[in-house]
NUGU-688337 format. One line per field, with one value per residue: chain; x, y, z of N, C-alpha, C in turn. Coordinates in pm, whole numbers. Example, Ala and Ser with C-alpha at 12.3 -4.5 7.8 and 13.67 -1.06 7.14 Angstrom:
BEGIN
kette	c(A, A)
nu	c(1319, 1285)
nv	c(-569, -225)
nw	c(780, 708)
cau	c(1230, 1367)
cav	c(-450, -106)
caw	c(780, 714)
cu	c(1320, 1290)
cv	c(-330, 3)
cw	c(780, 787)
end
This chain:
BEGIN
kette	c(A, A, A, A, A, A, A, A, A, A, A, A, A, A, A, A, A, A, A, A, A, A, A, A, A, A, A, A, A, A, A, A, A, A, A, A, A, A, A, A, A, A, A, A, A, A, A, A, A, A, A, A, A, A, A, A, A, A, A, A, A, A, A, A, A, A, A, A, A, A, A, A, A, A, A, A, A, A, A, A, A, A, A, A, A, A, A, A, A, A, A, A, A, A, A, A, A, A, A, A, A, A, A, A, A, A)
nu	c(1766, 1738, 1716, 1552, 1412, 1387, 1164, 1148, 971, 908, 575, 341, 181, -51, -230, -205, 9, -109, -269, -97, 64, -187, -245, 5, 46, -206, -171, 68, 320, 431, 460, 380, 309, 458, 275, 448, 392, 369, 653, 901, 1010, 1318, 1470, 1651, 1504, 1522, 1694, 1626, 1602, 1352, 1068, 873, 588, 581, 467, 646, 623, 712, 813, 789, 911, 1081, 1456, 1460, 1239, 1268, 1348, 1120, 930, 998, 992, 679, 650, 719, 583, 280, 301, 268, 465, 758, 992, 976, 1140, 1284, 1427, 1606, 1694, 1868, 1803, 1833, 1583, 1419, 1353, 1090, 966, 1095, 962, 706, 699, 761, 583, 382, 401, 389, 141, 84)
nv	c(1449, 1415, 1544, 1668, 1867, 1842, 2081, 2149, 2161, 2284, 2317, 2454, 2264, 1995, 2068, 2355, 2275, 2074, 2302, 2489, 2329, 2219, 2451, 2511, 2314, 2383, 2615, 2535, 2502, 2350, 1970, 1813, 1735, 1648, 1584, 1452, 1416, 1448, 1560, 1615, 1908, 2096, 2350, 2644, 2978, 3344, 3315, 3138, 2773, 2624, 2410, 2139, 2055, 1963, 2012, 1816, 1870, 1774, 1904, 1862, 1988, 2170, 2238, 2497, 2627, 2613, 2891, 3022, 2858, 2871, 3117, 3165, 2950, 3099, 3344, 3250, 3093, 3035, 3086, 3353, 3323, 3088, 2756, 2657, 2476, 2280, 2126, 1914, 1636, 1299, 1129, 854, 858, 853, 981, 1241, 1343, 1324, 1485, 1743, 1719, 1800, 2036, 2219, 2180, 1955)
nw	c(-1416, -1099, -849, -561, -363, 21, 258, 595, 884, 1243, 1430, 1597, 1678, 1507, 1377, 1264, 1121, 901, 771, 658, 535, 353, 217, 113, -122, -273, -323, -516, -450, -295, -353, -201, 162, 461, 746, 1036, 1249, 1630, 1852, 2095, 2161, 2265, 2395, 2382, 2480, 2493, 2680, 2839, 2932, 2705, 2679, 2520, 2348, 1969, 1605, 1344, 981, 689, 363, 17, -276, -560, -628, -660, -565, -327, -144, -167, -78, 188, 260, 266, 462, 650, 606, 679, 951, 1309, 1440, 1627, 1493, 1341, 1316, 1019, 775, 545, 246, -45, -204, -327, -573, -707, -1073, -1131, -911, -884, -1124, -1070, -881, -1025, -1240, -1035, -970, -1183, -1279, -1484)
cau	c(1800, 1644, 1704, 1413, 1426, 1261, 1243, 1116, 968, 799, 475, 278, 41, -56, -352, -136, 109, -150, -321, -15, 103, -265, -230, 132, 3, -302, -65, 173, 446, 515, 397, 362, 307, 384, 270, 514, 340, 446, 763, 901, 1151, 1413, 1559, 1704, 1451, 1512, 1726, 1594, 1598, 1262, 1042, 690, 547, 546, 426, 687, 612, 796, 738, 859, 966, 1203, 1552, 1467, 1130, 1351, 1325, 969, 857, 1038, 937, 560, 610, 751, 450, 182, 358, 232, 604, 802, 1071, 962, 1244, 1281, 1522, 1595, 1830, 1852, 1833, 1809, 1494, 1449, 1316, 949, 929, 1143, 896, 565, 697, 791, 428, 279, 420, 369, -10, 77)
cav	c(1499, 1345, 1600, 1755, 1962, 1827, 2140, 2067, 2305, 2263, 2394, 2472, 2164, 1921, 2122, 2457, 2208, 2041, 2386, 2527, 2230, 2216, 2569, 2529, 2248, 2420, 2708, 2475, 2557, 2226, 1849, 1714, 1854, 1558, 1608, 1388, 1417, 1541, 1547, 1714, 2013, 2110, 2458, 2778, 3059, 3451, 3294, 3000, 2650, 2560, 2250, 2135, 1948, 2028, 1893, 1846, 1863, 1802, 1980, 1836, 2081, 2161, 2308, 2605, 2685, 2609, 3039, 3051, 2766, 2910, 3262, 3140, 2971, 3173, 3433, 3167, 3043, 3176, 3148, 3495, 3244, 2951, 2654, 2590, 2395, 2250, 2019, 1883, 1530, 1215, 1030, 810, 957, 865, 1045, 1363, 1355, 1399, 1657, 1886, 1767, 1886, 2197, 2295, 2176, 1896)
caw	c(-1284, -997, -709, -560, -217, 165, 363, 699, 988, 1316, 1437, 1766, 1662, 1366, 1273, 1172, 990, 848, 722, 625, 386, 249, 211, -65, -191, -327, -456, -642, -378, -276, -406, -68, 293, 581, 901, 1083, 1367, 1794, 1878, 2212, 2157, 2393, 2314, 2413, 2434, 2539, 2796, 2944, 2834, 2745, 2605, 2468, 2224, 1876, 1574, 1246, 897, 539, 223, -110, -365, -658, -563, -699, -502, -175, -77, -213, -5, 303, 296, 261, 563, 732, 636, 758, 1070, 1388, 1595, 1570, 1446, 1309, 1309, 868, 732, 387, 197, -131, -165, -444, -550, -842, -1149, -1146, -790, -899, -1244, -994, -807, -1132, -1257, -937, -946, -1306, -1327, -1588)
cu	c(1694, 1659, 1574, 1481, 1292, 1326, 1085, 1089, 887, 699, 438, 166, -8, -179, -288, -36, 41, -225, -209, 54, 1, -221, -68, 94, -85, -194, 41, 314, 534, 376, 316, 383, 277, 388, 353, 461, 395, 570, 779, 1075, 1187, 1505, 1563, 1599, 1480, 1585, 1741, 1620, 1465, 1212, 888, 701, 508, 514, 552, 626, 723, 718, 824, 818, 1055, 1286, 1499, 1357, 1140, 1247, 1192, 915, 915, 1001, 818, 538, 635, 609, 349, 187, 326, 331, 660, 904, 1063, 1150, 1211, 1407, 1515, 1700, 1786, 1895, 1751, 1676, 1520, 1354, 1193, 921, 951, 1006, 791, 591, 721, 641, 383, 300, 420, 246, -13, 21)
cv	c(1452, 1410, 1701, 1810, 1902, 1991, 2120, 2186, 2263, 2351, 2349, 2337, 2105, 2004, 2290, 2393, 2151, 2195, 2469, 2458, 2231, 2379, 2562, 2442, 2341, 2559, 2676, 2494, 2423, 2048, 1787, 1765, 1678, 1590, 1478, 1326, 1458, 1502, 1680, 1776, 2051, 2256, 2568, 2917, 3237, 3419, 3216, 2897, 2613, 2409, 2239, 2102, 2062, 1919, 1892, 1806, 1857, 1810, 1945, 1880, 2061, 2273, 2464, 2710, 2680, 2791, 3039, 2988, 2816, 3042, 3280, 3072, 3048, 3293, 3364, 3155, 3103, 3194, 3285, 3422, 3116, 2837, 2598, 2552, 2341, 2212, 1960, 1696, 1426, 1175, 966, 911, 958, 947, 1188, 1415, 1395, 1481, 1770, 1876, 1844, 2022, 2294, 2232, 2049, 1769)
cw	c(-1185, -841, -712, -400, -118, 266, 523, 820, 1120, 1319, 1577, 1772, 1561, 1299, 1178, 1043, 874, 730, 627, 530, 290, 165, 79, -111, -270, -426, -490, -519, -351, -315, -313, 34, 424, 656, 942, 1208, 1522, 1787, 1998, 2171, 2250, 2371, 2380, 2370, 2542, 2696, 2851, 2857, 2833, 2679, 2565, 2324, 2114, 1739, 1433, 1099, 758, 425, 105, -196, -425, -560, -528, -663, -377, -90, -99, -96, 134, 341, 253, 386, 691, 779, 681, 919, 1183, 1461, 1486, 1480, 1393, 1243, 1133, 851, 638, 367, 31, -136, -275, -443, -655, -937, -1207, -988, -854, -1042, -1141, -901, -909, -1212, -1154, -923, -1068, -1335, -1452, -1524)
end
């Protein structure tokens, strides 16, 4: 089986994304934490339309640590809502193999 899980979230700035990926990495949560780097959001808030730079990150994980890995960042995250998202999606089967090492310590 060669599916693994990218789930994907912004942040107020590359240094929370960055802290926040080291941060599951270190507790097995996820293999890999990219900062993507700025990107300008455009979105509907309490009303208004607003905007401002943010920074994105992806987190590669097994399917099955999807909720885990999302309701960790969620508890980190400093928006009341943080923007997560997640998908399941192919690699080959020396990629999918170092993400199930990285996350079981082997």
């Amino acid at each position: 089986m060669n599916a693994i899980a990218l789930v994907q979230a912004t942040f107020p700035d590359e240094e929370e994304a960055r802290a926040i990926g080291g941060r599951l990495v270190e507790e097995r949560l996820v293999a890999c934490a990219n900062v993507l780097g700025s990107c300008l959001s455009v979105y509907r808030w309490e009303g208004a339309v607003e905007s401002g730079a943010e920074a994105i990150a992806q987190f590669k994980t097994l399917p099955q640590r999807v909720e885990a890995v999302v309701a960790r960042i969620a508890e980190l995250h400093s928006y009341t809502l943080p923007a997560i998202e997640h998908w399941t999606v192919q690699t080959n089967e020396a990629g999918a193999a170092w993400v199930r090492d990285c996350l079981t310590g082997r």
